[in-house]
C-alpha positions as CSV (number, residue, x, y, z in Angstrom):
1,X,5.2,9.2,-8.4
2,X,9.0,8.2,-8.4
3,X,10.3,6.7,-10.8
4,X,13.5,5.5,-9.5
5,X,13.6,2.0,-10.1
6,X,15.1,2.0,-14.1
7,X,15.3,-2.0,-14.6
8,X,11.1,-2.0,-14.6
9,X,10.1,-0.4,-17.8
10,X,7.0,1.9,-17.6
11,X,4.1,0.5,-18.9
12,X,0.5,1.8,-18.8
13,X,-1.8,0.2,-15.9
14,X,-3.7,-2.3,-16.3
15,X,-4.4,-4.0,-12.9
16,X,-4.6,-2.5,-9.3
17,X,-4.3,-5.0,-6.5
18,X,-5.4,-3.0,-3.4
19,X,-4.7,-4.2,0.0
20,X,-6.7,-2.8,3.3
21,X,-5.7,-2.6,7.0
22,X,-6.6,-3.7,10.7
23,X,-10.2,-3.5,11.0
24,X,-11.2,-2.8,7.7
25,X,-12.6,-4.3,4.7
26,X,-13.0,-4.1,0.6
27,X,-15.9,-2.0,0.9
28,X,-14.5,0.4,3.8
29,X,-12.9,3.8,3.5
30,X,-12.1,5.3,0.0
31,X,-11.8,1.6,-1.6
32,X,-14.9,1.1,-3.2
33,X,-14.8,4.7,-4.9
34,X,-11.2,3.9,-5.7
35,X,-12.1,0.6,-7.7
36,X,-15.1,2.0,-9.3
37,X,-13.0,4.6,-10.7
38,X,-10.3,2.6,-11.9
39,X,-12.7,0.4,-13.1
40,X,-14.8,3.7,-15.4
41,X,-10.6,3.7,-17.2
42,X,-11.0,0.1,-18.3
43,X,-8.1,-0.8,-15.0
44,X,-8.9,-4.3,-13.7
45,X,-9.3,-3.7,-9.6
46,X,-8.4,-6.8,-7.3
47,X,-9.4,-5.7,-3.5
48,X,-8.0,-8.1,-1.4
49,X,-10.3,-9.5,1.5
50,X,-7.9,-10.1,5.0
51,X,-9.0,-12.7,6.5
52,X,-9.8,-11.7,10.2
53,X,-8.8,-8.2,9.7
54,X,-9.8,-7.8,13.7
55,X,-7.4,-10.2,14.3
56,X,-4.6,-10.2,11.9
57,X,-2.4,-13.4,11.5
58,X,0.9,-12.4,9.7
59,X,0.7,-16.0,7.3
60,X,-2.6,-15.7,6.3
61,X,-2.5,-12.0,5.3
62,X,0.2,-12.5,3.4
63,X,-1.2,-15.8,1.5
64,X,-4.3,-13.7,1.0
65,X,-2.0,-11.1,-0.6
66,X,0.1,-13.4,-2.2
67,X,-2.9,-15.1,-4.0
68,X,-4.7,-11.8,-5.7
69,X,-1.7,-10.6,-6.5
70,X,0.2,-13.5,-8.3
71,X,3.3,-12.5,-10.6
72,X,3.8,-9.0,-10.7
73,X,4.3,-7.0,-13.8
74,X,5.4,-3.3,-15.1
75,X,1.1,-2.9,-15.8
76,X,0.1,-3.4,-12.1
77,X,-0.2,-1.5,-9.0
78,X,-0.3,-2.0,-5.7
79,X,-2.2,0.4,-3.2
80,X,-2.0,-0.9,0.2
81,X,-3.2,1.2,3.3
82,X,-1.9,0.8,7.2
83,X,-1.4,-2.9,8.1
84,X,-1.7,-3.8,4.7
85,X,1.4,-2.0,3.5
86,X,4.0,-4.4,5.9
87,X,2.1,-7.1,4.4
88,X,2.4,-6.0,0.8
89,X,6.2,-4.9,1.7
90,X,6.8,-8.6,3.2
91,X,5.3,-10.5,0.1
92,X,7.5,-8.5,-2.5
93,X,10.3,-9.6,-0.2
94,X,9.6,-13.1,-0.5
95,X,9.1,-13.1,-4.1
96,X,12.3,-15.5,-6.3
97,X,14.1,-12.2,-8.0
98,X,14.0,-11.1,-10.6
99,X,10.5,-9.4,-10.7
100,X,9.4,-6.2,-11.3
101,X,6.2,-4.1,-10.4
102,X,5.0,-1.1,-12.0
103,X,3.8,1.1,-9.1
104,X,3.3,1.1,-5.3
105,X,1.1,3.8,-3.4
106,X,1.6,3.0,0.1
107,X,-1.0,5.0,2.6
108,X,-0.5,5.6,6.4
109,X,2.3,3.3,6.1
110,X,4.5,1.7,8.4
111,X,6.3,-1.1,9.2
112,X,7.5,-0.6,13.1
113,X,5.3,-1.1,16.2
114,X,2.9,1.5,16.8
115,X,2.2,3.0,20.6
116,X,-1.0,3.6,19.3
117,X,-1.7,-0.2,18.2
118,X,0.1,-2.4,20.6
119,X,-1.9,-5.3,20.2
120,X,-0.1,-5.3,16.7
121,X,3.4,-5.5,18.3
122,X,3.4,-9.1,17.4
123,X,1.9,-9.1,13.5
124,X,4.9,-6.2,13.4
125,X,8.1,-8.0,15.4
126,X,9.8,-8.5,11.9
127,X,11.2,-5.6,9.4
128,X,11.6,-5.9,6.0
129,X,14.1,-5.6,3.6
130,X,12.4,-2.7,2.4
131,X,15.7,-1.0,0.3
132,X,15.8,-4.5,-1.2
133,X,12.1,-4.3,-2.4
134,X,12.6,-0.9,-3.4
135,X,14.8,-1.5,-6.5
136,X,12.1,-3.8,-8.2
137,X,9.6,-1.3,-8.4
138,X,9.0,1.5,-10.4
139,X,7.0,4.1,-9.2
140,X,6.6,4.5,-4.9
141,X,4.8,7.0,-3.5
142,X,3.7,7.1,0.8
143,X,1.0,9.1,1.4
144,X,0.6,10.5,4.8
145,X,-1.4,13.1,7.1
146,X,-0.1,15.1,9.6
147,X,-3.2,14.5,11.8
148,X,-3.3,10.4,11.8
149,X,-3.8,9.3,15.5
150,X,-2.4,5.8,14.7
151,X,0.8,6.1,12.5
152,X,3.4,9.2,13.6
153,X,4.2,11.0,10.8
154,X,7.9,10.1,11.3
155,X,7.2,6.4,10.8
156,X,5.4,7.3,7.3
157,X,8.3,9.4,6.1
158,X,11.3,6.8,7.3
159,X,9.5,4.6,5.2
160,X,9.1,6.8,2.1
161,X,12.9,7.4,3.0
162,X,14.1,3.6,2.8
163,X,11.7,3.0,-0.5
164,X,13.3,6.1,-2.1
165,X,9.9,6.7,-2.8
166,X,8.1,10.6,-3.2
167,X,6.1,11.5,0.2
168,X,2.6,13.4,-0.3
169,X,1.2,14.9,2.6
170,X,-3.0,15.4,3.1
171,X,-3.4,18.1,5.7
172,X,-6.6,17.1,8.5
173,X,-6.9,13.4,6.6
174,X,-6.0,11.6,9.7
175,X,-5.6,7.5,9.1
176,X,-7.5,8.3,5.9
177,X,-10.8,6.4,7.0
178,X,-14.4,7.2,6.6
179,X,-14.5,8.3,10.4
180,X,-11.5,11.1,9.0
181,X,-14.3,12.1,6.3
182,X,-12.0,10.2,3.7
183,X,-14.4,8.4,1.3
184,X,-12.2,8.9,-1.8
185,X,-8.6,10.2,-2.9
186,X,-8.5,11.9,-6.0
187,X,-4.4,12.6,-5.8
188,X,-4.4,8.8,-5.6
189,X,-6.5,8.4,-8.6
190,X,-4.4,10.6,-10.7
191,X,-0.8,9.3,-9.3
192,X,-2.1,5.8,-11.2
193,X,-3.8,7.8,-14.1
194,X,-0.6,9.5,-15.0
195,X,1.9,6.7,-14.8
């Protein structure tokens, strides 16, 4: 992770919040292994159900958000994946400064319209401050694949360029779903581990 952001001190983790996408759920994908192994280190794990996550209402996602995640602190994490990143992005940016977070893992990310998804267009009309957001939090990492058949690569690395945040890249993961074969990420699990 980067750790750019030198007015949140670095503390060790103890709560995850993690936020999923369009068409998903808590127990979808590499979330469930994710929490359970957070959960083995003694990390509280907060999975956020989306309400209609078939048909995503920009308000009540980010109420949902807003309510799991409460007041951020240097000891918590986000990890948000696809939709759920512009939705995590857009509640930091309406949180009353000053705050601080201790980490953000951002997966697939993006916060433009997607040619792939444009029955999103609407949910994704409004950008976000996201150089703003950046300086209130201290580690950011985007995680990406160069195979994802929703999210262009580009749009995952000009958002890891505006967070200032470090980019990995997964070779073959595609949008990091259990249809890609991805039921758990261990460099995720160690990017918290190590903070």
């Amino acid at each position: 992770m980067n750790v750019t952001a030198s007015n949140v001190p670095v503390r060790p983790v103890q709560r995850v919040v993690i936020v999923h996408g369009y068409e998903a759920s808590p127990d979808a994908n590499w979330f469930p292994w994710l929490q359970n192994a957070l959960e083995a280190e003694g990390i509280a794990v907060t999975v956020v159900p989306l309400p209609a996550p078939d048909d995503p209402e920009e308000a009540a996602w980010e109420d949902a958000v807003s309510v799991a995640l409460k007041v951020p602190d240097a000891a918590t994490v986000i990890v948000a994946h696809s939709l759920g990143v512009v939705t995590v992005l857009r509640v930091l940016a309406a949180l009353p400064e000053p705050w601080g977070l201790g980490g953000l893992v951002l997966v697939a990310g993006f916060t433009e319209p997607l040619e792939a998804l444009p029955e999103l267009d609407g949910f994704l009309a409004t950008d976000v401050d996201v150089e703003r957001v950046a300086t209130s939090i201290g580690d950011r990492t985007v995680i990406r694949s160069d195979t994802d058949p929703f999210v262009p690569p580009a749009a995952s690395d000009d958002l890891a360029k505006r967070l200032d945040a470090g980019l990995q890249v997964h070779p073959g993961a595609g949008h990091f779903m259990t249809e890609d074969g991805v039921t758990s990420l261990p460099a995720l699990l160690d990017l918290i581990l190590s903070r």
